[in-house]
KOLDREN-626686 format. One record per residue (C-alpha): residue number from 1; residue in three letters; x, z, y. Coordinates in nm, 4 decimals. Layout:
ATOM  pos  code         X         Z         Y
ATOM  NUM   ala         X         Z         Y
...
//
This chain:
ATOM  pos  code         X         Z         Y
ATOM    1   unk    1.9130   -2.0195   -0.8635
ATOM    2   unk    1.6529   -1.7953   -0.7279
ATOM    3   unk    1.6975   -1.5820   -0.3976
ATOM    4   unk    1.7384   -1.1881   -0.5152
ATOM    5   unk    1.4356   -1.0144   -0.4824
ATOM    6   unk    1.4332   -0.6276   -0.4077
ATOM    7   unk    1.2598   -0.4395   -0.6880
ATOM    8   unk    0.8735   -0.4209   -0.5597
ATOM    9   unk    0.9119   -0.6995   -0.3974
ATOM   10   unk    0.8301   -0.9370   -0.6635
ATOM   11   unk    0.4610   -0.9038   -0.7164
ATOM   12   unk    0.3713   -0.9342   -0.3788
ATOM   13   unk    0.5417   -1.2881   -0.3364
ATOM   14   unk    0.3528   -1.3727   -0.6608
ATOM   15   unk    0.0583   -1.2909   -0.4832
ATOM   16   unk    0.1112   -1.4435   -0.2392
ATOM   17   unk    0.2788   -1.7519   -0.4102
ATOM   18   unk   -0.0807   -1.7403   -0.5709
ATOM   19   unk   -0.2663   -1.8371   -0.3033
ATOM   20   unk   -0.0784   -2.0708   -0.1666
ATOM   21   unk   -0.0264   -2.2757   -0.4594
ATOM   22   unk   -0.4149   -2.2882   -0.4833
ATOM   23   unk   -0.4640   -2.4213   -0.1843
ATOM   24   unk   -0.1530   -2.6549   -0.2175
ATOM   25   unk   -0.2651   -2.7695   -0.5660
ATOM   26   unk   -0.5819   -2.6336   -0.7132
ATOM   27   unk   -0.7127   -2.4017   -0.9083
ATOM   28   unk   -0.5847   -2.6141   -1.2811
ATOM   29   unk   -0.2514   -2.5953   -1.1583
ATOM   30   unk   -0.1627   -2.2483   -1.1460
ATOM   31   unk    0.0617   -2.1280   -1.4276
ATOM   32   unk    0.2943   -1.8560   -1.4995
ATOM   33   unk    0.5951   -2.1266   -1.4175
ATOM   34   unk    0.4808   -2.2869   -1.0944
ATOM   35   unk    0.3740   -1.8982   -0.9498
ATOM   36   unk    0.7333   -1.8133   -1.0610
ATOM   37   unk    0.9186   -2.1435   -0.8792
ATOM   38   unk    0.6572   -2.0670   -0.5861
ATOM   39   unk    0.7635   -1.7273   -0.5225
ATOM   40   unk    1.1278   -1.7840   -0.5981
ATOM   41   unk    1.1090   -1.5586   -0.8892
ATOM   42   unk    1.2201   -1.5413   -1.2521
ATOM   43   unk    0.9134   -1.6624   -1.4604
ATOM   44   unk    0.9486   -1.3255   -1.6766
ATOM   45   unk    0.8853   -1.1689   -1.3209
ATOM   46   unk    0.5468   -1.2924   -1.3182
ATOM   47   unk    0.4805   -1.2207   -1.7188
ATOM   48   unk    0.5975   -0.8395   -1.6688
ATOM   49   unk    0.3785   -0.7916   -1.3440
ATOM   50   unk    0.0604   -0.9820   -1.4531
ATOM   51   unk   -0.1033   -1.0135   -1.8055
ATOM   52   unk   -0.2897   -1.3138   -1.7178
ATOM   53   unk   -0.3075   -1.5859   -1.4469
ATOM   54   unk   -0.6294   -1.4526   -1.3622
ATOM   55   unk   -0.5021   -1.1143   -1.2943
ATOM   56   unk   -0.3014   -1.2636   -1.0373
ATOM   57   unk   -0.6021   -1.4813   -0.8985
ATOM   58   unk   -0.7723   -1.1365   -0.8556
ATOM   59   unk   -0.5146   -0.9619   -0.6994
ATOM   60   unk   -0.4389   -1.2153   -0.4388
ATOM   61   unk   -0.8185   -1.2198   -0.3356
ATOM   62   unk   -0.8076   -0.8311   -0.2460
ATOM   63   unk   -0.4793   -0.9425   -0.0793
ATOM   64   unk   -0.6681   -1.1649    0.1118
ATOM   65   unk   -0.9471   -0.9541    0.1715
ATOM   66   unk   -0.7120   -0.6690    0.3013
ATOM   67   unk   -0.5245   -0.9382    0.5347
ATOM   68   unk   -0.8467   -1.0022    0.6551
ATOM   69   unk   -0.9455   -0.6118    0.7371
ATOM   70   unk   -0.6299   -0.6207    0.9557
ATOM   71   unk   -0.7546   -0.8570    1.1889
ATOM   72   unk   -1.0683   -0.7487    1.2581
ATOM   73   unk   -1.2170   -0.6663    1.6214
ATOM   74   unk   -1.3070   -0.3409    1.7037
ATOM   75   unk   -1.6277   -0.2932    1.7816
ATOM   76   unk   -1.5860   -0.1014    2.1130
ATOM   77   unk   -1.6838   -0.3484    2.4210
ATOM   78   unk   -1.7846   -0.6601    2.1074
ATOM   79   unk   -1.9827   -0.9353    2.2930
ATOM   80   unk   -2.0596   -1.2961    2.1899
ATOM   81   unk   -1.7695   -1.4428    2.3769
ATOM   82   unk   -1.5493   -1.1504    2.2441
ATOM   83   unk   -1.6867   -1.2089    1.8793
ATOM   84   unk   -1.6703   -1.6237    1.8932
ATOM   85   unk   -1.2619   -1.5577    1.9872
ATOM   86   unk   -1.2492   -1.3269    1.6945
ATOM   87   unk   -1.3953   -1.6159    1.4548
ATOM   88   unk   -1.2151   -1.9124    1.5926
ATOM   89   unk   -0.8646   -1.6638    1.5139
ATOM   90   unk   -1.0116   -1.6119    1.1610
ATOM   91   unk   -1.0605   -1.9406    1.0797
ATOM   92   unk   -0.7371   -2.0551    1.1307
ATOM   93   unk   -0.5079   -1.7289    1.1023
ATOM   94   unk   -0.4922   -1.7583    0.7790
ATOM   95   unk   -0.5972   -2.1407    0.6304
ATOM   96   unk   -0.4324   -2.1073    0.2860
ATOM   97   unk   -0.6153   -1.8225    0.2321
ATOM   98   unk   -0.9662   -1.9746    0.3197
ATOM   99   unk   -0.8868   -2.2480    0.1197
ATOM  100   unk   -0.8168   -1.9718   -0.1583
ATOM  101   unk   -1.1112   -1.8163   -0.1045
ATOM  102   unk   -1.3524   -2.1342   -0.1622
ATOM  103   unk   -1.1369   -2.2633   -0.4554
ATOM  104   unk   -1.2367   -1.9463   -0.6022
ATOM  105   unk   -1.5674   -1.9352   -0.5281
ATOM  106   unk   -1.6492   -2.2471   -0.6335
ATOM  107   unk   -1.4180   -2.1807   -1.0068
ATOM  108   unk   -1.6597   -1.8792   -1.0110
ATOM  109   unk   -1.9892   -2.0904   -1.1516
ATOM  110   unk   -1.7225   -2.1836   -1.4501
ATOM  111   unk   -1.5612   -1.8621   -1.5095
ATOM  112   unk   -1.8151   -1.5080   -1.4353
ATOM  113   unk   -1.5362   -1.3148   -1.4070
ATOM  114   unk   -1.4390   -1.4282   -1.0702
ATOM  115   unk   -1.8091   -1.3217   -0.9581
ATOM  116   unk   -1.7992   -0.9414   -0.9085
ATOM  117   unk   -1.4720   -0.9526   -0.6908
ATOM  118   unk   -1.6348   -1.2353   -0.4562
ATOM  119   unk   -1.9724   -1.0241   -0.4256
ATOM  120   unk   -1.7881   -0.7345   -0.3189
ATOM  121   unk   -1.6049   -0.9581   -0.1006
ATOM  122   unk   -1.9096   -1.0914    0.0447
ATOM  123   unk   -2.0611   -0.7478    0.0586
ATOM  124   unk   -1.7926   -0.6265    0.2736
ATOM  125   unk   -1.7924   -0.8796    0.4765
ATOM  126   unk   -2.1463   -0.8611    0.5145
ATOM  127   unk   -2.1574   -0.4802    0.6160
ATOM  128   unk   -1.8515   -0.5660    0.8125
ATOM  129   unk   -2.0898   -0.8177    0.9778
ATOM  130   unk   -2.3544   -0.5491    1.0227
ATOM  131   unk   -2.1504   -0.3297    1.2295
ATOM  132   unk   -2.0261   -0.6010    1.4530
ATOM  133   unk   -2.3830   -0.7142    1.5064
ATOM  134   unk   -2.5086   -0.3516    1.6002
ATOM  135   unk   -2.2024   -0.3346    1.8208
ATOM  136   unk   -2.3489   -0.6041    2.0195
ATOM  137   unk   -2.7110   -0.4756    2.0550
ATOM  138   unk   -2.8203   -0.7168    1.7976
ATOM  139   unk   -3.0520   -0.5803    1.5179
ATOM  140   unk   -2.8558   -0.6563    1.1723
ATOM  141   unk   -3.1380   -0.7039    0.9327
ATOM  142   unk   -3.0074   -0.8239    0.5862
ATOM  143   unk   -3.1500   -1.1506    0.6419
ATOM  144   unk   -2.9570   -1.1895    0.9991
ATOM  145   unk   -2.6272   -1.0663    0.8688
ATOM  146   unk   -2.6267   -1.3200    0.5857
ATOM  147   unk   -2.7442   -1.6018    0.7855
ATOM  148   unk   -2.5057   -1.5006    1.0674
ATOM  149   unk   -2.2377   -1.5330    0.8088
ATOM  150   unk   -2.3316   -1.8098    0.6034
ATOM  151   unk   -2.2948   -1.9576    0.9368
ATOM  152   unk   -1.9172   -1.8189    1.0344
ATOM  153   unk   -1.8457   -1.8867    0.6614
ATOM  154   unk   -1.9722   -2.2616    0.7242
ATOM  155   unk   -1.7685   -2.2463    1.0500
ATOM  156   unk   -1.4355   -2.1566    0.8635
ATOM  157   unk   -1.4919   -2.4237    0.6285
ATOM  158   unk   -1.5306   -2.6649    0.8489
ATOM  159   unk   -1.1873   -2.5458    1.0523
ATOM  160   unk   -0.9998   -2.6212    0.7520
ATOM  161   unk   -1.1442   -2.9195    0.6293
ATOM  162   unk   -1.3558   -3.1713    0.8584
ATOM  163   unk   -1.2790   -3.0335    1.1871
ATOM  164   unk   -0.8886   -2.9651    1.1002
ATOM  165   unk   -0.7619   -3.1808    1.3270
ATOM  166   unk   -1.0563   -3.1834    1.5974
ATOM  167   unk   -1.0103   -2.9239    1.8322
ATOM  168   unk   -1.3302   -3.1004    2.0741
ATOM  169   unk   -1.5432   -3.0054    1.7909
ATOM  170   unk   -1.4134   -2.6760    1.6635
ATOM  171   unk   -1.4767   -2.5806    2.0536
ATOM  172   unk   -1.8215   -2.7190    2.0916
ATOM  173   unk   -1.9351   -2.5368    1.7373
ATOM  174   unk   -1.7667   -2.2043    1.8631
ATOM  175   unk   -1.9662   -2.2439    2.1589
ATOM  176   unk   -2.2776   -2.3275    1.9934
ATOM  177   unk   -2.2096   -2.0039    1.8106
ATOM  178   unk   -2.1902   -1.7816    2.0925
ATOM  179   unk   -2.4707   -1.8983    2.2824
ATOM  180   unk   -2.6977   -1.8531    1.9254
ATOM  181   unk   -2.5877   -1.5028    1.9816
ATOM  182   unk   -2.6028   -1.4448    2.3286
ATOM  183   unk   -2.9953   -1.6011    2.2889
ATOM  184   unk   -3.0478   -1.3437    1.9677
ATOM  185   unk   -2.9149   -1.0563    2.1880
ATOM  186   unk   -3.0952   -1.1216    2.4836
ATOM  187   unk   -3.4376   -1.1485    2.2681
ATOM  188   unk   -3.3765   -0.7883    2.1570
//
């Protein structure tokens, strides 16, 4: 028998439900039924809250992205060391979600729909990125911003994946990261 869920409640533990199943089991394995046994939900539940399975892909990437927004330095007193911290705690606050995240970026070279909610993803994050740069004393040229990020994305990906259980190299990439900046800020 499912657990009793408060009226409201439901959609937000398919949501979530959502992205953890993706990263638990792919992409091909979502379905109305295994979101519904998941989230500890009646499968109708699901049905009367999303139309699709994509819908609910969707939704739990602004999820996601609005998790993310919650964790996010400030940029008052933002240096280097302060912003290296900031990734490491991204990359693994939140693992399930990264893993998410790729899954879905990679599904979206098979299915364009997924493409306009990842580029406004990305183009948060990269004015996000912007700000944080500035904040430093670093000029955030387009080009900068996405290479700084390509770089923090490649960062995260490796966190979850290859360097998941290796916290000697997580530390020496963070710190490879931080000194790239400290050298960019101190050649402004």
């Amino acid at each position: 028998m499912s657990p009793k869920v408060n009226y409201g409640d439901g959609r937000g533990l398919v949501v979530r439900a959502a992205i953890d199943l993706v990263a638990a089991e792919g992409l091909q394995r979502v379905t109305y039924r295994g979101l519904a046994a998941k989230a500890g939900v009646t499968h109708g539940v699901v049905q009367h809250h999303f139309p699709s399975i994509e819908a609910v892909l969707l939704e739990a990437l602004e999820l996601g992205v609005d998790s993310t927004l919650q964790h996010t330095p400030t940029d008052a007193d933002l240096t280097p060391s302060a912003f290296t911290d900031w990734v490491t705690h991204l990359a693994r606050f939140d693992p399930a979600f990264h893993e998410f995240q790729f899954q879905m970026m990679l599904e979206s070279r098979r299915r364009p729909a997924y493409r306009a909610p990842l580029r406004r993803l990305y183009e948060w994050y990269w004015s996000a990125f912007a700000g944080y740069l500035e904040s430093m004393g670093i000029e955030a040229t387009d080009e900068r911003v996405r290479i700084i990020f390509a770089a923090i994305d490649g960062l995260v990906f490796h966190v979850i994946t290859v360097l998941a259980d290796d916290a000697e190299g997580t530390r020496a990439a963070m710190e490879g990261f931080q000194r790239m900046l400290e050298e960019i800020q101190t050649d402004e």
